[in-house]
ZAGU-289570 format. One record per residue (C-alpha): x, y, z. Coordinates in nm, 3 decimals. Each point is the difference from the previous one (the first is absolute). Layout:
// ZAGU-289570
R       xx       yy       zz
R        X        Y        Z
...
END
This chain:
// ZAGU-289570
R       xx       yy       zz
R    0.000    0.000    0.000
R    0.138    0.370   -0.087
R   -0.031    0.237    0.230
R   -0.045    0.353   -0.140
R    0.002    0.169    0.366
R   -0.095   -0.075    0.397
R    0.074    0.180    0.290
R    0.228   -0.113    0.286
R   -0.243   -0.233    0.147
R   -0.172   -0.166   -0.314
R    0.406   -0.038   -0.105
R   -0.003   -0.230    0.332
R   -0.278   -0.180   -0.144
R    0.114   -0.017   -0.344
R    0.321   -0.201    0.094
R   -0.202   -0.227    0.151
R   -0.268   -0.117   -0.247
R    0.233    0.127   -0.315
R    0.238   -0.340    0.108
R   -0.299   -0.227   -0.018
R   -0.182   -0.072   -0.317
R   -0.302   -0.156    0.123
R   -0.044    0.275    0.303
R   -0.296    0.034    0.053
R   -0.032    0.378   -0.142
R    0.194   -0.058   -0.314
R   -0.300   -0.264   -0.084
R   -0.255    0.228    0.089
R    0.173    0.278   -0.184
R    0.032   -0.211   -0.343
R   -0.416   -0.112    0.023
R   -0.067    0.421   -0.013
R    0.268    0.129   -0.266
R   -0.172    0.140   -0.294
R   -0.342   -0.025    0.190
R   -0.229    0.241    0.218
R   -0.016   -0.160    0.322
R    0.108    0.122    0.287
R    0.130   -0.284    0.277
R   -0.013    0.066    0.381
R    0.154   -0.287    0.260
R    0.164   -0.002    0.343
R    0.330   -0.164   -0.035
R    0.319   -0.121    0.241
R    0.326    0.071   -0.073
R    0.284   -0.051    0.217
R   -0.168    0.072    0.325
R   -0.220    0.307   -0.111
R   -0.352   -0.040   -0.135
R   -0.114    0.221   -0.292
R   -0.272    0.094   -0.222
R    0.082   -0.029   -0.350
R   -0.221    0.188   -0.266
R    0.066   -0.076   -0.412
R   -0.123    0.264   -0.270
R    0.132   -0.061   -0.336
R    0.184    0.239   -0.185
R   -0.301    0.095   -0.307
R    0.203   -0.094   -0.345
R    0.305   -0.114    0.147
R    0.152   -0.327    0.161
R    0.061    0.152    0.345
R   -0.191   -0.003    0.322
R   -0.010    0.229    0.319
R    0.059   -0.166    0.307
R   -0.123    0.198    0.335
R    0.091   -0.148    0.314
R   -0.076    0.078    0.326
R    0.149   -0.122    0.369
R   -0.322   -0.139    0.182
R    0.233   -0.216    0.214
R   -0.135    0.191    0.304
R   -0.386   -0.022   -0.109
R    0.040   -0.369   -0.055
R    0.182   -0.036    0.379
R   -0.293    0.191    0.137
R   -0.259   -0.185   -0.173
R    0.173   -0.333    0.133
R    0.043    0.125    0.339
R   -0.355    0.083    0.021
R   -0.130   -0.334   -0.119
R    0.231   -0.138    0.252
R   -0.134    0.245    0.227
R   -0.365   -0.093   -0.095
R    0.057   -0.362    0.005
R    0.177    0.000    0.415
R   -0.310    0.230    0.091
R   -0.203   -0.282   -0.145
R    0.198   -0.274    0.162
R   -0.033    0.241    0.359
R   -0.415    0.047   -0.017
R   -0.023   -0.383   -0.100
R    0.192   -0.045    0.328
R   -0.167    0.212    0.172
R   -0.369   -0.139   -0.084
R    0.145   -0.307    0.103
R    0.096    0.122    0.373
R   -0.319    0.192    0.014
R   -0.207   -0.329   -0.108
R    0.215   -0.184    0.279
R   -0.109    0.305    0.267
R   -0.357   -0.063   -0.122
R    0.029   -0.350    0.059
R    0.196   -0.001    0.338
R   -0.222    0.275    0.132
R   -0.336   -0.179   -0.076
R    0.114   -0.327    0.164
R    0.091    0.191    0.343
R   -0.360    0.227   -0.044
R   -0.129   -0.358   -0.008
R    0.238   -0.135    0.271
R   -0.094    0.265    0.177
R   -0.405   -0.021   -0.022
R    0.010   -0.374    0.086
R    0.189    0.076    0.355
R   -0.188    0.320    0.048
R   -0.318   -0.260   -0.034
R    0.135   -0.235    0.248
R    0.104    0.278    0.230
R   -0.322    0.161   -0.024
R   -0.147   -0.351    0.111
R    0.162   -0.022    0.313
R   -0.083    0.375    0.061
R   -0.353   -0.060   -0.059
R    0.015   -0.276    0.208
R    0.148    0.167    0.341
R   -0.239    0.091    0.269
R    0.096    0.327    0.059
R   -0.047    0.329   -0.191
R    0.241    0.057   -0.258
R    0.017    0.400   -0.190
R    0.227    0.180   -0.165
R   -0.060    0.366   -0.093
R    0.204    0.264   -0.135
R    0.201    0.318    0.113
R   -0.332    0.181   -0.069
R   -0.207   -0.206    0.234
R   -0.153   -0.237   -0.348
R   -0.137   -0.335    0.070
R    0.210   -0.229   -0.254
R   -0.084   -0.320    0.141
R   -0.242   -0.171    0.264
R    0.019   -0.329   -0.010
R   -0.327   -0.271    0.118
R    0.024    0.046    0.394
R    0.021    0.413   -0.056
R   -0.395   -0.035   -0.201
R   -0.092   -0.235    0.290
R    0.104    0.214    0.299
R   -0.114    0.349   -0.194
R   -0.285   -0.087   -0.221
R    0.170    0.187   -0.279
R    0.052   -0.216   -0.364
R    0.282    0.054   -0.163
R   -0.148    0.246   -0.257
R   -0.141    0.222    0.255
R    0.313    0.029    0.175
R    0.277   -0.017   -0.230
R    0.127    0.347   -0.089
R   -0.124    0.152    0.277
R    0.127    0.223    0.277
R    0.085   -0.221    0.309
R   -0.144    0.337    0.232
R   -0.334   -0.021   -0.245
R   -0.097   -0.352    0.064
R    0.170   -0.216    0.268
R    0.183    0.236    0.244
R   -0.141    0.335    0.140
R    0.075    0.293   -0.001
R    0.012   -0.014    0.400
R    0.007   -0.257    0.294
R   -0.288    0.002    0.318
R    0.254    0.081    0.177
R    0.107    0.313   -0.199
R    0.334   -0.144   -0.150
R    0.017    0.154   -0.390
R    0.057   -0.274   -0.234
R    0.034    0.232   -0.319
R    0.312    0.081    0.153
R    0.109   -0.355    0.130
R   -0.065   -0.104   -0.385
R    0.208    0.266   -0.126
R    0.238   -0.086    0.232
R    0.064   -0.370   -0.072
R    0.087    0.163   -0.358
R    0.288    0.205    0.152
R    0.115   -0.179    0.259
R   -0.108   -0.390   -0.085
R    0.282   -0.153    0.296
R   -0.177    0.148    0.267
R   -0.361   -0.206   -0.111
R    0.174   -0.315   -0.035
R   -0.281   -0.078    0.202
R   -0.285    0.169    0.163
R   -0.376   -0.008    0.064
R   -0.297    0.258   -0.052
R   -0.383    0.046   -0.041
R   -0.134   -0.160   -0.370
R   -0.358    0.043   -0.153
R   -0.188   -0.243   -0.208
R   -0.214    0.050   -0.295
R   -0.340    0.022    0.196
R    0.180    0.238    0.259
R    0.080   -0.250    0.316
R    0.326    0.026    0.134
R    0.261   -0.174    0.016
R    0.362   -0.057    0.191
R    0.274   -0.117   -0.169
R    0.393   -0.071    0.063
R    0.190    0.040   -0.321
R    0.366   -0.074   -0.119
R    0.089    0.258   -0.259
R    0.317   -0.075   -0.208
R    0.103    0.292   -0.257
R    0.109   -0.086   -0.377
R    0.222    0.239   -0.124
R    0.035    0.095   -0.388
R    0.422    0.011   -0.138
R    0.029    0.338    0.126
R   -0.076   -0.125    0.378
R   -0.383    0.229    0.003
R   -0.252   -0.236    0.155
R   -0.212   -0.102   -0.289
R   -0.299   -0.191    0.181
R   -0.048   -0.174    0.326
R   -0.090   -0.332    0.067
R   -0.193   -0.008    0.322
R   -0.099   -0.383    0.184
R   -0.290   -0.002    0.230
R   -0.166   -0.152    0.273
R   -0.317    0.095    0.131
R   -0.001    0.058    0.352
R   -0.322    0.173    0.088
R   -0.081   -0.256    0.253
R    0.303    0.026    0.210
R   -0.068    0.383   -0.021
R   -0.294   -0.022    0.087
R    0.063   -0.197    0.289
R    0.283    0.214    0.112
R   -0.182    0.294   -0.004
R   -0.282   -0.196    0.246
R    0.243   -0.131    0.190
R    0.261    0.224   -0.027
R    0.258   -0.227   -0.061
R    0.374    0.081    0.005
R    0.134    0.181   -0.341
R    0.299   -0.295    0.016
R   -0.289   -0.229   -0.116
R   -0.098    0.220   -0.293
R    0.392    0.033   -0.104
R    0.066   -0.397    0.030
R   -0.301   -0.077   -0.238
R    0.174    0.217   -0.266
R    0.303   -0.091    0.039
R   -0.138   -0.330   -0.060
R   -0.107    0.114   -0.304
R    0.316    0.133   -0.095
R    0.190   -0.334    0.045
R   -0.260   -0.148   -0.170
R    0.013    0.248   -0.305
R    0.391   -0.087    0.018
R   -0.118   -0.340   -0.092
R   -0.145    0.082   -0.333
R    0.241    0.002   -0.296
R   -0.087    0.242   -0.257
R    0.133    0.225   -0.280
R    0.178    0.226    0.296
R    0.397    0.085    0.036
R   -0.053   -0.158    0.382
R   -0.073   -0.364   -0.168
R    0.342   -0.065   -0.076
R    0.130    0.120    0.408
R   -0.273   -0.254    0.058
R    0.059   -0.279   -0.158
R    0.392    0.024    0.062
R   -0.068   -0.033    0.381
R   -0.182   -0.341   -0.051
R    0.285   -0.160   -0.083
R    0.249   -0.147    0.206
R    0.302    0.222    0.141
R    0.354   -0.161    0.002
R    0.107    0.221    0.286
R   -0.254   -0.158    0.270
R    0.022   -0.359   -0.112
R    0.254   -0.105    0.248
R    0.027   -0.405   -0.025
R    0.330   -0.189    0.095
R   -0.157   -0.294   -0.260
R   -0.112    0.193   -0.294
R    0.155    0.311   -0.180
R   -0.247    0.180   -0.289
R    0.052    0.248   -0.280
R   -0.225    0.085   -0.274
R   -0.017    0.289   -0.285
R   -0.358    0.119   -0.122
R   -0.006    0.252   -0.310
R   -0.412    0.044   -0.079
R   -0.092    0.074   -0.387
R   -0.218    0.291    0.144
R    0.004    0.209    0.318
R   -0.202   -0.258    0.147
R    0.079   -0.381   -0.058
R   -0.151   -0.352   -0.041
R    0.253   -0.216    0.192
R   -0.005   -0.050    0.395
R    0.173   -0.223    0.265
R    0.028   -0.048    0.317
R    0.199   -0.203    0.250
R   -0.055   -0.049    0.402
R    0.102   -0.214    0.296
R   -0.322   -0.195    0.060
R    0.130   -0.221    0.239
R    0.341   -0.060    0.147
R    0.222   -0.069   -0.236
R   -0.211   -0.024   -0.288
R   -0.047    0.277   -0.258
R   -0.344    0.016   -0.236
R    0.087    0.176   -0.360
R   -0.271    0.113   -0.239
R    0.080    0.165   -0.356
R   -0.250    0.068   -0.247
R   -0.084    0.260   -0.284
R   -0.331    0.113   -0.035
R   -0.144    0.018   -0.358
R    0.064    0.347   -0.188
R    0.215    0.252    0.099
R   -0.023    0.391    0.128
R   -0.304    0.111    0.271
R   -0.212   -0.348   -0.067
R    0.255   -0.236    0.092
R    0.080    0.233    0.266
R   -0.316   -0.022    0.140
R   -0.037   -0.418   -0.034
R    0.384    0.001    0.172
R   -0.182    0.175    0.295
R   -0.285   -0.268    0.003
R    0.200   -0.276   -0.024
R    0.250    0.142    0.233
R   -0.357    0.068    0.245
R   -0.069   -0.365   -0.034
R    0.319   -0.166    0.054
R    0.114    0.215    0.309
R   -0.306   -0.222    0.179
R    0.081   -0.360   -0.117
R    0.391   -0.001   -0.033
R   -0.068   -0.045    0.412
R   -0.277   -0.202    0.009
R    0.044   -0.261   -0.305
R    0.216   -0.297    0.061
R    0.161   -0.100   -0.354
R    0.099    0.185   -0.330
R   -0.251   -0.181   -0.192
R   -0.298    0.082    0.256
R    0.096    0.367   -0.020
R   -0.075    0.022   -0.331
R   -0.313   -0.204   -0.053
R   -0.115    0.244    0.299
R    0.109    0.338   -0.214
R   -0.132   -0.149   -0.305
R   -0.349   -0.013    0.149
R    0.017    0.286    0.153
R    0.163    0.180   -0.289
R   -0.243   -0.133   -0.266
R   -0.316    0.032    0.243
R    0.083    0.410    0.036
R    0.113    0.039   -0.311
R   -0.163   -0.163   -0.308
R   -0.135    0.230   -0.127
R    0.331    0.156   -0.123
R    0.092   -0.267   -0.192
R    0.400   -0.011    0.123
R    0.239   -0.275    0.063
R    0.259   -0.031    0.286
R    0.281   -0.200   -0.033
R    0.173   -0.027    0.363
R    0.223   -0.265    0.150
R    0.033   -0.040    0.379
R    0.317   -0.151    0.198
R    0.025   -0.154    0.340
R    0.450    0.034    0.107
R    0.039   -0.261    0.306
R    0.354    0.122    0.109
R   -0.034   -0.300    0.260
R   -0.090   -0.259   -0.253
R    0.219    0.132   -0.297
R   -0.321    0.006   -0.230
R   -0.218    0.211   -0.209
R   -0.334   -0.116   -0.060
R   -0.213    0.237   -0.289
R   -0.301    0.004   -0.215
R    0.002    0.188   -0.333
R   -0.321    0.113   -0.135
R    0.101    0.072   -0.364
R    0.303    0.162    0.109
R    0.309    0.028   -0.260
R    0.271   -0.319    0.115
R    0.208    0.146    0.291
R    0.373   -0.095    0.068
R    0.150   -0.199    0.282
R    0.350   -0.007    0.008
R    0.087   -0.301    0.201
R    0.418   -0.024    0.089
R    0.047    0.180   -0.354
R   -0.272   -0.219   -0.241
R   -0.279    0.202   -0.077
R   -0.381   -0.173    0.056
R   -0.304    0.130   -0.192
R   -0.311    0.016    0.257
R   -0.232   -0.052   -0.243
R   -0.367    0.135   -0.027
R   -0.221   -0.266    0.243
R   -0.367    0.146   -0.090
R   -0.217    0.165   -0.224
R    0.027    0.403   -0.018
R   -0.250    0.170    0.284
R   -0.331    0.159   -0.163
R    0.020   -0.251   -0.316
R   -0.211   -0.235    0.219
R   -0.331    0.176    0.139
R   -0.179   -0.343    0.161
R    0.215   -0.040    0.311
R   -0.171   -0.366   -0.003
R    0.171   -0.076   -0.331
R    0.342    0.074    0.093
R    0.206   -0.337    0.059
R    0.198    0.071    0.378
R    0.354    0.012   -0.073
R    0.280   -0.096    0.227
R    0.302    0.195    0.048
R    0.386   -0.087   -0.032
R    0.261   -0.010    0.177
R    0.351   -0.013   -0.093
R    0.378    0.025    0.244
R    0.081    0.339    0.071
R    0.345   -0.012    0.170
R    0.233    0.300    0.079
R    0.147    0.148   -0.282
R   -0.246   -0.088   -0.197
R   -0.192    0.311   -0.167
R   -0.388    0.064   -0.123
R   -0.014    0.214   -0.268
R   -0.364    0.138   -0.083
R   -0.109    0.199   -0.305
R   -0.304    0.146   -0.172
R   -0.034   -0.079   -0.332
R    0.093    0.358   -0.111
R    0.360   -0.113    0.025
R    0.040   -0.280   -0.199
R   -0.227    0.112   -0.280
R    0.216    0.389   -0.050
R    0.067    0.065   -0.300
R    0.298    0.176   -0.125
R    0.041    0.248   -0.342
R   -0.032   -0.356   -0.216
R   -0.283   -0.086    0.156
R    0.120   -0.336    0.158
R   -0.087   -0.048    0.334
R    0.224   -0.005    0.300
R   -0.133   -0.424    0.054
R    0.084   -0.236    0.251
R    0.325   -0.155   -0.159
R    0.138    0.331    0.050
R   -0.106    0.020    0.345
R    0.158   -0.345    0.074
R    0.310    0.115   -0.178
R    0.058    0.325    0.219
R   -0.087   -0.229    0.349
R    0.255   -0.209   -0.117
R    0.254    0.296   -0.005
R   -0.103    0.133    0.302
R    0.340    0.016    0.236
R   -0.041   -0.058    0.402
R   -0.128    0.328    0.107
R   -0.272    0.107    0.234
R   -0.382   -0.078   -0.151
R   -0.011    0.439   -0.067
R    0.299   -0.001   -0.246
R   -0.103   -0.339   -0.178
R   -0.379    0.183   -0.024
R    0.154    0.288   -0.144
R    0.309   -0.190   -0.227
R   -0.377   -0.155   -0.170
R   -0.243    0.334   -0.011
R    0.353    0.137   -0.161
R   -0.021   -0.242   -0.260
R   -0.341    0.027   -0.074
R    0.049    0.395   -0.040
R    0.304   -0.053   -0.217
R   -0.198   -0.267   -0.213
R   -0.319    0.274   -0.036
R    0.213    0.313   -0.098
R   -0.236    0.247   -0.102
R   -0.285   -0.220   -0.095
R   -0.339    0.093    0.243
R   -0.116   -0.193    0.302
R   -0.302   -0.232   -0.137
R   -0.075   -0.121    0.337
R    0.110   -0.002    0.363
R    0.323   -0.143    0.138
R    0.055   -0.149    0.289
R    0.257   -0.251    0.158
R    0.028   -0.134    0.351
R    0.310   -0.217    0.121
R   -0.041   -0.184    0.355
R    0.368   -0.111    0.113
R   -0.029   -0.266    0.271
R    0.303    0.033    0.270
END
């Protein structure tokens, strides 16, 4: 090709193609000679981009070749479909997180109905009255006792100023309770408990001794208060006849109070609760027996329980169990059970016995909530060198005997599968050597089945394994060596369930 004249840069260009026959220009420029068309194309060459235009030369065999640099155009164009493409990528990520939010957040609204349900049950169940009403006096809930003691149903009350419908605005005796009630907003500690004048729906009367327990919102306001009644009217009543002594009036409350203390529910005080039901390791004091255990709950409030007491000389009674769900429900069936068991752990002879009694009693009182229990009870005879246990569905438990680890295997159905006491087949417990040195290690099922990143679960081969390494140290640092290990195994995958683990060390 002859070039009659290009500038610097189409010179640059020139050298290029003018070296190459079949370049891809020179063939474009050889279709046009002699012709009227005009050619336009984007083109590489070298590392620049360019658009090419061809206008033959009228009359002659020449052609005008315009270039121009689009390099940067094309960079910008490619660097926005790249662009384009990651935002793509990042909102089809994102819809995916949001879809697993959606998900995640609709199975803990449900989670959360079903033991809201089951609370609500054993709320409308107690025979006392249970309200909670807002920092500006609102009725938000009045459970079945409330409409029996103050005629009021639910929709007349709900909503509702507290001073309007079931308190007055002043005592006989002259006390104001507009004030008291504004009071218990601002200063909720000093109403722990306390008693004053009521009125029912058609007018009557009424004394009644109330625990009061504040729930605060995250900036530490009170939000609402729960308040736990008794009706007392008679024992006013009676006091004010026969002028009996104020003590009498301040014992029945505080009666009330311990009794409130009882009741598990969505408060902060659940968890202070429920930790001082179990066991303390600093007033066991035992020259046969040394204990440890470590207890992590899922929520604020936990599932598992055990206990472990001297019922005669020389012999130790153990009970573990975990109570079916997790958070303020299982709370509240740990406190039942716990209720129950305090009574026959002294009376009941055998493992076994125990827990045909608590199934009875568990299932008789309960039904209606459809749970399980799995629990297994231990008798330690320090004189005999035995245990002797029942396990009502309970995961297998360890006994490490001089080193060799024993599975204590489950001995009876779970308690609540069963509802015809009559059907259930009496089981007998066993009893196996349980010499000095030798160690009991107890666990809820929340330990064996945690789950790391992976999703494999922690399992009992891996249990065995770390018992096995376990050096000669005192029953605290061998509990701890394990909950380590089960940490360390879990990283920063979330609790599923509670974890417990007990270890008995016989001296």
């Amino acid at each position: 090709a002859d070039i009659l004249y290009t500038n610097q840069p189409g010179l640059e260009i020139m050298k290029e193609i003018n070296s190459n026959d079949e370049h891809e220009i020179i063939i474009r420029t050889r279709q046009i000679v002699n012709s009227d068309k005009v050619e336009v194309f984007d083109i590489k060459i070298g590392e620049k981009c360019y658009s090419i235009t061809l206008r033959a030369v009228k009359d002659t065999d020449y052609v005008n070749v315009y270039g121009k640099d689009i390099t940067d155009k094309i960079q910008a164009k490619e660097e926005l479909v790249n662009l384009n493409n990651s935002l793509e990528d990042r909102v089809k990520q994102r819809t995916l997180e949001l879809e697993k939010e959606i998900q995640e957040r609709r199975k803990a609204e449900e989670l959360l109905r079903e033991s809201e349900m089951k609370y609500r049950e054993l709320v409308e169940s107690a025979n006392s009255i249970i309200i909670r009403w807002n920092y500006r006096g609102e009725i938000i809930f009045y459970n079945d006792f409330a409409e029996k003691k103050f005629g009021y149903r639910p929709e007349e009350i709900l909503g509702r100023n507290i001073l309007e419908t079931i308190v007055p605005e002043e005592e006989e005796g002259g006390r104001n309770l507009r004030s008291v009630m504004f009071d218990i907003i601002e200063n909720p500690d000093k109403y722990i408990w306390h008693i004053n004048e009521n009125v029912k729906k058609n007018g009557k009367k009424m004394w009644v001794a109330w625990a009061n327990r504040a729930i605060y919102d995250k900036y530490g306001k009170v939000r609402e208060i729960l308040s736990i009644g008794n009706d007392i009217s008679r024992q006013k009543y009676a006091e004010e006849q026969l002028k009996l002594s104020k003590k009498e009036a301040e014992d029945k409350a505080k009666k009330l109070s311990k009794m409130y203390s009882r009741i598990q529910s969505e408060l902060e005080l659940a968890r202070k609760i429920q930790t001082k039901i179990l066991p303390s390791v600093d007033t066991f004091h035992s020259d046969k027996l040394e204990y440890y255990y470590e207890y992590q709950p899922l929520e604020e409030v936990g599932g598992d329980f055990f206990d472990i007491d001297e019922i005669a000389d020389g012999i130790f009674r153990v009970m573990i169990t975990d109570a079916t769900g997790h958070g303020i429900q299982a709370g509240l069936i740990t406190m039942a059970i716990k209720s129950e068991y305090e009574e026959l752990k002294w009376k009941v002879a055998d493992p076994a016995t125990v827990l045909e009694e608590l199934g009875y009693r568990f299932t008789y009182k309960f039904s209606a909530l459809n749970i399980i229990l799995p629990c297994i009870v231990i008798d330690i005879n320090s004189i005999q060198d035995t245990i002797t246990y029942a396990s009502a569905g309970y995961p297998r438990q360890i006994l490490l005997q001089n080193g060799n680890p024993l599975w204590l295997e489950r001995t009876e159905p779970i308690i609540g599968l069963n509802r015809n006491r009559m059907l259930v087949k009496k089981k007998e417990s066993r009893t196996y050597k349980y010499r000095p040195g030798d160690i009991l290690f107890l666990f809820s099922d929340g330990l064996t089945e945690t789950r790391n990143p992976e999703k494999k679960i922690f399992g009992d081969e891996r249990l065995l394994d770390m018992i096995h390494h376990l050096k000669e140290n005192s029953i605290k640092d061998s509990i701890n060596y394990i909950f380590s290990g089960i940490e360390e195994f879990r990283k920063e995958e979330p609790l599923r369930d509670d974890i417990t683990i007990l270890g008995i060390h016989r001296l």
